[in-house]
FILUM-33601 format. One record per residue: x, y, z of N, C-alpha, C in turn; residue in one letter; residue number from 1. Coordinates in steps of 0.2 Angstrom, whole numbers. Layout:
N
ATOM     nu     nv     nw    cau    cav    caw     cu     cv     cw  tike  lonu
ATOM      X      Y      Z      X      Y      Z      X      Y      Z     A   NUM
...
END
This chain:
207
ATOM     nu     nv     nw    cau    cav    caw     cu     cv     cw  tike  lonu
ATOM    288   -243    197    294   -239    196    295   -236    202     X     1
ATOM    301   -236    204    303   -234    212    308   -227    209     X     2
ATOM    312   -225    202    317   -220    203    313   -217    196     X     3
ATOM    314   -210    196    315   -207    188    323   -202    185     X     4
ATOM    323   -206    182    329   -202    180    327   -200    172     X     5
ATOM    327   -193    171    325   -189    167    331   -181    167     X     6
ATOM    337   -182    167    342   -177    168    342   -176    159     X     7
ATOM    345   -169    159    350   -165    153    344   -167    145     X     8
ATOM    338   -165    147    333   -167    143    327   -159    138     X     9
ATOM    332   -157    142    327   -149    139    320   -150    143     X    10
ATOM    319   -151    147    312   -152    150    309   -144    153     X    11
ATOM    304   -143    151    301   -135    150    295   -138    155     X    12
ATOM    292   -131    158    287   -131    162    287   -131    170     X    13
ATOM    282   -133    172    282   -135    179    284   -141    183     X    14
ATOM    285   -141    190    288   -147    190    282   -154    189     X    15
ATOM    283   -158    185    276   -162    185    273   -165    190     X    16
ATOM    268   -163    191    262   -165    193    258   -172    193     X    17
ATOM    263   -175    189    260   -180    188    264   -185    196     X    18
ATOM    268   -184    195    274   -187    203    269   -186    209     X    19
ATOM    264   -183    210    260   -183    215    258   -187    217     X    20
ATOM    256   -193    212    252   -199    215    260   -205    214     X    21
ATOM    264   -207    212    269   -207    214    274   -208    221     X    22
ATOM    269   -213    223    271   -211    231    276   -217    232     X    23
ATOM    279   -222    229    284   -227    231    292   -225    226     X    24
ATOM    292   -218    223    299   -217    221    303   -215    228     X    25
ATOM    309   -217    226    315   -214    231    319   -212    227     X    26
ATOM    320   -209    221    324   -205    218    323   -203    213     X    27
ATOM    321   -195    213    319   -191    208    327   -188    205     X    28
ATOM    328   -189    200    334   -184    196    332   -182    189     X    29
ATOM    330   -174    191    328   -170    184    332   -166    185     X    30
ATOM    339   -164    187    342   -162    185    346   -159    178     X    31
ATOM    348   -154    177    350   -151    170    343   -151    164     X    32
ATOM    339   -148    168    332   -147    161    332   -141    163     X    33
ATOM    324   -137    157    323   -130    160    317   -130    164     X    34
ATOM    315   -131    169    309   -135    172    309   -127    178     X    35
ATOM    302   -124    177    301   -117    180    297   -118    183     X    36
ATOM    294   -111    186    291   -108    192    291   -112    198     X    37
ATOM    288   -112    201    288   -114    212    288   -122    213     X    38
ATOM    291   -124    216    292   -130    218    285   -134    223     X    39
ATOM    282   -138    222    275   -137    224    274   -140    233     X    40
ATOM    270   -137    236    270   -139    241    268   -146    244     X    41
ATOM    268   -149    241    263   -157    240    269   -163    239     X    42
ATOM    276   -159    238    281   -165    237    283   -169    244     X    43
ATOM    281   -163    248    283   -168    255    278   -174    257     X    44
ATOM    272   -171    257    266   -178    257    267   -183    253     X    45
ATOM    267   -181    247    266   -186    242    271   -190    241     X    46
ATOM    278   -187    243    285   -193    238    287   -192    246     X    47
ATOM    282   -195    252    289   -194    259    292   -203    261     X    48
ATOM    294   -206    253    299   -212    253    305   -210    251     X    49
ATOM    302   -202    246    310   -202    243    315   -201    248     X    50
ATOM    323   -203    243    328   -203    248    333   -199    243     X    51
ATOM    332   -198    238    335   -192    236    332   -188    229     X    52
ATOM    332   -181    231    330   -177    224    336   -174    223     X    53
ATOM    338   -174    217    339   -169    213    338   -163    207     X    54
ATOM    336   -158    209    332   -153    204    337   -147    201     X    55
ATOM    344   -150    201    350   -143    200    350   -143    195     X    56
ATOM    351   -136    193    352   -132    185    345   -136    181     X    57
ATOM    342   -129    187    335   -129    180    332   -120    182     X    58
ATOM    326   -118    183    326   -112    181    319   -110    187     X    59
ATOM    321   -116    191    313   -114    198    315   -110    201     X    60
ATOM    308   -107    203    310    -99    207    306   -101    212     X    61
ATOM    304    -95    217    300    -94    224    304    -98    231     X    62
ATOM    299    -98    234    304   -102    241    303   -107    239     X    63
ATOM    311   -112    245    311   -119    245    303   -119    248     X    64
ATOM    299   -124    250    294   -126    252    297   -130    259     X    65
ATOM    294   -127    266    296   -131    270    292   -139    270     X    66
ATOM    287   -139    266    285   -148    267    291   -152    266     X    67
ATOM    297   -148    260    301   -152    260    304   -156    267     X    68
ATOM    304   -152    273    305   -155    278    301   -162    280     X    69
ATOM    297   -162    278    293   -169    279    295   -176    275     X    70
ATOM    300   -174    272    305   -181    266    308   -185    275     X    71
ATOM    306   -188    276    309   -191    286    316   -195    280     X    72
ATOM    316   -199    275    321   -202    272    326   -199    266     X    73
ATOM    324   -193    267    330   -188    263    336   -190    265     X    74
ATOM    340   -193    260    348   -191    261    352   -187    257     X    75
ATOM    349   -184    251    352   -180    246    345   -177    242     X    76
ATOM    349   -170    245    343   -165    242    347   -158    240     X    77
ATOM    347   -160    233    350   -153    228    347   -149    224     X    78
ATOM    347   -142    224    342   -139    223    348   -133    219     X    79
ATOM    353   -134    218    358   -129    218    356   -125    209     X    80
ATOM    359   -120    206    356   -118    203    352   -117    198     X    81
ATOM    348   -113    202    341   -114    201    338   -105    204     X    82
ATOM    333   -103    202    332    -96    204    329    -95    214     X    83
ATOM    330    -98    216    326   -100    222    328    -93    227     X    84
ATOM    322    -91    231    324    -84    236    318    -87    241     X    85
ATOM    319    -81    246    317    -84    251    321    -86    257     X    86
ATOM    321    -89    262    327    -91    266    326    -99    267     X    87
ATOM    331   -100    272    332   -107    271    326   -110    277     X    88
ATOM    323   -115    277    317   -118    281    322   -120    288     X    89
ATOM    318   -119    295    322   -120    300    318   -126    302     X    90
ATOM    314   -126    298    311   -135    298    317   -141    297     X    91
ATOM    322   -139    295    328   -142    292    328   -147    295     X    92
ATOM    330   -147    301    331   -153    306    327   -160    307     X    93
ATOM    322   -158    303    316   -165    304    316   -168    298     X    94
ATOM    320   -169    293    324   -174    289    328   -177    295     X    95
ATOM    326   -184    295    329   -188    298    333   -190    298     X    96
ATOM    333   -193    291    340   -198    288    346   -195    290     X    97
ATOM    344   -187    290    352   -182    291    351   -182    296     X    98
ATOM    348   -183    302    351   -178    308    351   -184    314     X    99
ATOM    350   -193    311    350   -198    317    354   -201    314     X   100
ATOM    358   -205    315    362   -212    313    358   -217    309     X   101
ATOM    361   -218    305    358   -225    302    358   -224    295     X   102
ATOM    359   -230    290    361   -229    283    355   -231    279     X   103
ATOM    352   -231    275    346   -233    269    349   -236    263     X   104
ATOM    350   -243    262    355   -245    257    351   -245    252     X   105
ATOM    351   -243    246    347   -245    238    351   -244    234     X   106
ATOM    348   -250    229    353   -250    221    350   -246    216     X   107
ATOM    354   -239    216    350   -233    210    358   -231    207     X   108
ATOM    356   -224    205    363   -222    203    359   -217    200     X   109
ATOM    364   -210    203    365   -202    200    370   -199    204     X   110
ATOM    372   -193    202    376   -189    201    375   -182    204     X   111
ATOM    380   -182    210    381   -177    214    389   -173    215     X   112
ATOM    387   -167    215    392   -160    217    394   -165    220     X   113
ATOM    400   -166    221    405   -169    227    416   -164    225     X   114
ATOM    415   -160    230    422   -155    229    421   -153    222     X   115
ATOM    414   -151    220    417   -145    214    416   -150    208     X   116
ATOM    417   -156    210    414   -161    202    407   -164    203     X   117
ATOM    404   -167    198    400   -170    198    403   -178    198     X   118
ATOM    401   -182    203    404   -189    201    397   -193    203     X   119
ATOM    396   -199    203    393   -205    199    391   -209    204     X   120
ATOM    388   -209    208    386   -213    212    383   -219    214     X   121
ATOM    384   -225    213    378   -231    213    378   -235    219     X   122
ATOM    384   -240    221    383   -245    226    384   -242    233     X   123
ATOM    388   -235    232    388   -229    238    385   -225    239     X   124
ATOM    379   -224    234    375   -220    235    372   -218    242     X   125
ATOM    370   -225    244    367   -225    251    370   -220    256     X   126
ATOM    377   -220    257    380   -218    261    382   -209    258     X   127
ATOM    381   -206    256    379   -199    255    374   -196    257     X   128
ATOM    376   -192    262    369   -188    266    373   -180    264     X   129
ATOM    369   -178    258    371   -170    256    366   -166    257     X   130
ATOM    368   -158    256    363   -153    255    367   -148    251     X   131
ATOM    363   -146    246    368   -143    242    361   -138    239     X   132
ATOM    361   -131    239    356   -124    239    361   -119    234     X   133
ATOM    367   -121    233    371   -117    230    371   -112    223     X   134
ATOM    372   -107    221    369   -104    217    362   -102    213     X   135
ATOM    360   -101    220    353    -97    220    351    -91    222     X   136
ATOM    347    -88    224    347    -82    228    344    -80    235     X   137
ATOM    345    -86    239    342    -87    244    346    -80    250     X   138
ATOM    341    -79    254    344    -73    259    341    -76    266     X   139
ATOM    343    -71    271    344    -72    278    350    -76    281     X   140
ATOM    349    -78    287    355    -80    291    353    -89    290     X   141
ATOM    361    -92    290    358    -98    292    354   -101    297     X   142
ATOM    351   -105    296    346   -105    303    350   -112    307     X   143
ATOM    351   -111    314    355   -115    321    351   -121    317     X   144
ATOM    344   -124    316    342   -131    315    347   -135    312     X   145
ATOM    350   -131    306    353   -134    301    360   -138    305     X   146
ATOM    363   -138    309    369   -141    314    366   -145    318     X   147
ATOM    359   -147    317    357   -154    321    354   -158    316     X   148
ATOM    358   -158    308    358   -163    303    366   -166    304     X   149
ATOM    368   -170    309    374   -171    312    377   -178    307     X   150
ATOM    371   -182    301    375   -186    298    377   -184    291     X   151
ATOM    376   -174    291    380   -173    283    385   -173    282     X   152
ATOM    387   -176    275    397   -176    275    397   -171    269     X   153
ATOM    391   -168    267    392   -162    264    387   -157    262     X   154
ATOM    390   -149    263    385   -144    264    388   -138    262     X   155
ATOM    383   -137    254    383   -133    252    379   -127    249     X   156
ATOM    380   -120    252    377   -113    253    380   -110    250     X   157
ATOM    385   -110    246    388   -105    242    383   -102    236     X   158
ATOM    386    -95    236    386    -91    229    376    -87    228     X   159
ATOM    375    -87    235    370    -82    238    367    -77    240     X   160
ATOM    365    -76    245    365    -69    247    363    -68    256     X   161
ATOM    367    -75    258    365    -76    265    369    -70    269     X   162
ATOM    367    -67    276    370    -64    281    370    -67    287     X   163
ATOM    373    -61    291    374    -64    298    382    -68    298     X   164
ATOM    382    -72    303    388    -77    305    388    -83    304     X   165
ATOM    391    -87    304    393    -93    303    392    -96    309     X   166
ATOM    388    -98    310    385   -103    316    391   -105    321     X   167
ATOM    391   -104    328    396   -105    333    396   -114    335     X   168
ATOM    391   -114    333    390   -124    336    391   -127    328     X   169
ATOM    395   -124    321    394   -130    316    398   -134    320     X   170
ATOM    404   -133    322    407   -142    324    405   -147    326     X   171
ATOM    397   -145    328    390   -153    330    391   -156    322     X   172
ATOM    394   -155    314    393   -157    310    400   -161    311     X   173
ATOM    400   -166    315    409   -168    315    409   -173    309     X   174
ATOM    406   -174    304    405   -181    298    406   -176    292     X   175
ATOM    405   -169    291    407   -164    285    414   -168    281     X   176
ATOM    415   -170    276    419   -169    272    419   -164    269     X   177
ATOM    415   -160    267    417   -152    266    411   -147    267     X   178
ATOM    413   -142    266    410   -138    269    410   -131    263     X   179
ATOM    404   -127    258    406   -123    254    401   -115    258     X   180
ATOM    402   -111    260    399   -103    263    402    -98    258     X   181
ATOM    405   -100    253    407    -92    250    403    -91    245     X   182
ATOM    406    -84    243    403    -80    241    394    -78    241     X   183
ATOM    395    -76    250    388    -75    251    388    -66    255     X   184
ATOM    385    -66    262    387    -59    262    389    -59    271     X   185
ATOM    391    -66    272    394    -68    278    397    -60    282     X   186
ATOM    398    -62    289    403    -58    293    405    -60    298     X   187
ATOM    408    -59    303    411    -63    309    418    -65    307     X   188
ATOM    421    -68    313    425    -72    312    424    -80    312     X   189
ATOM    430    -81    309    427    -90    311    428    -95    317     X   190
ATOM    422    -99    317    421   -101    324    425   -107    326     X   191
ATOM    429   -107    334    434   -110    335    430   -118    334     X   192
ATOM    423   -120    333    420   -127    333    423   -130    328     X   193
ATOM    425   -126    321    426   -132    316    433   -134    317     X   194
ATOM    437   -132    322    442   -139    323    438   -145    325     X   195
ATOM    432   -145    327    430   -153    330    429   -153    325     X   196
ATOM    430   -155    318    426   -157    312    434   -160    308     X   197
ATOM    435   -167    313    442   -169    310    441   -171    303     X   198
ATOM    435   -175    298    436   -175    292    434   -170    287     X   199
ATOM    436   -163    289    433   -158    285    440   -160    281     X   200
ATOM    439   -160    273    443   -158    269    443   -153    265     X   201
ATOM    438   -152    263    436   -143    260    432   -139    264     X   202
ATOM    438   -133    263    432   -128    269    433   -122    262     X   203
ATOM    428   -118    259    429   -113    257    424   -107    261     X   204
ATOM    426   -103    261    424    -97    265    424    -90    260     X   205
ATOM    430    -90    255    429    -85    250    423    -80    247     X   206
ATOM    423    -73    249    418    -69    249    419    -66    242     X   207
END
């Protein structure tokens, strides 16, 4: 078995344990359960084939776990609401798949935040490189690494409790089809770099 799809299932507890020995999946989606407490440090060694997790709307707390940085084949990793605090890992950058060229084609199929909706992904999955942490409670400043993930075309931070500014080098993200920062506890002005960001389509900024 290479994928688990197990969404919108009432699933209670921890995240399973049993995924650890599991080491030829490339796409976890347990998305929409109630599935709690800390996300386990062991996903980065154990699943580093996956190429996408998704774990939105369930009810994990503590911090992201930097092993996450050790997925070298992540290209969708959603985590968005969910209780998660802590700051964002500045390991960020050593996900691979996001920060060099080059695509990982496979026949699966899930569902991603894309502008506000969830849409359905299967023979273009391959081609989505997101990060979505949205609705959680994550604090601190963005950290610079995250702008040397240069193949995302979508990134989303909203509805937290980040500070600080708005990173003066985002327009290295020139592939952004949108881009969400609000309602967090931003300040500054915005930076002249996201004109180089010709496919931005959505920008919200909204405090």
């Amino acid at each position: 078995m290479e994928s688990l799809h197990s969404f919108n299932n009432s699933l209670t507890g921890a995240f399973p344990s049993s995924l650890k020995n599991c080491r030829d999946f490339h796409l976890i989606d347990l998305r929409k359960n109630k599935l709690s407490g800390d996300l386990p440090t062991w996903i980065g060694g154990s699943l580093s084939r996956t190429i996408v997790v998704n774990l939105s709307s369930n009810e994990f707390n503590g911090k992201i776990p930097s092993s996450l940085c050790r997925l070298k084949k992540l290209q969708v990793l959603d985590l968005s609401g969910n209780n998660l605090s802590g700051t964002i890992p500045k390991c960020l950058n050593n996900l691979t798949a996001m920060a060099q060229n080059g695509t990982i084609y496979y026949n699966d199929r899930t569902w991603v935040q894309w502008k506000g909706k969830e849409a359905g992904y299967k023979e273009t999955l391959g081609l989505v490189k997101s990060i979505d942490f949205s609705d959680n409670k994550i604090t601190g400043e963005i950290p610079l690494e995250v702008t040397d993930l240069v193949e995302l075309v979508a990134l989303n931070l909203s509805r937290n409790n980040l500070i600080g500014s708005i990173l003066s080098t985002i327009g290295k993200l020139k592939l952004l089809d949108f881009l969400y920062l609000s309602q967090n506890q931003l300040n500054g002005g915005i930076p002249n770099s996201l004109a180089q960001i010709a496919r931005l389509s959505v920008l919200d900024l909204i405090n």
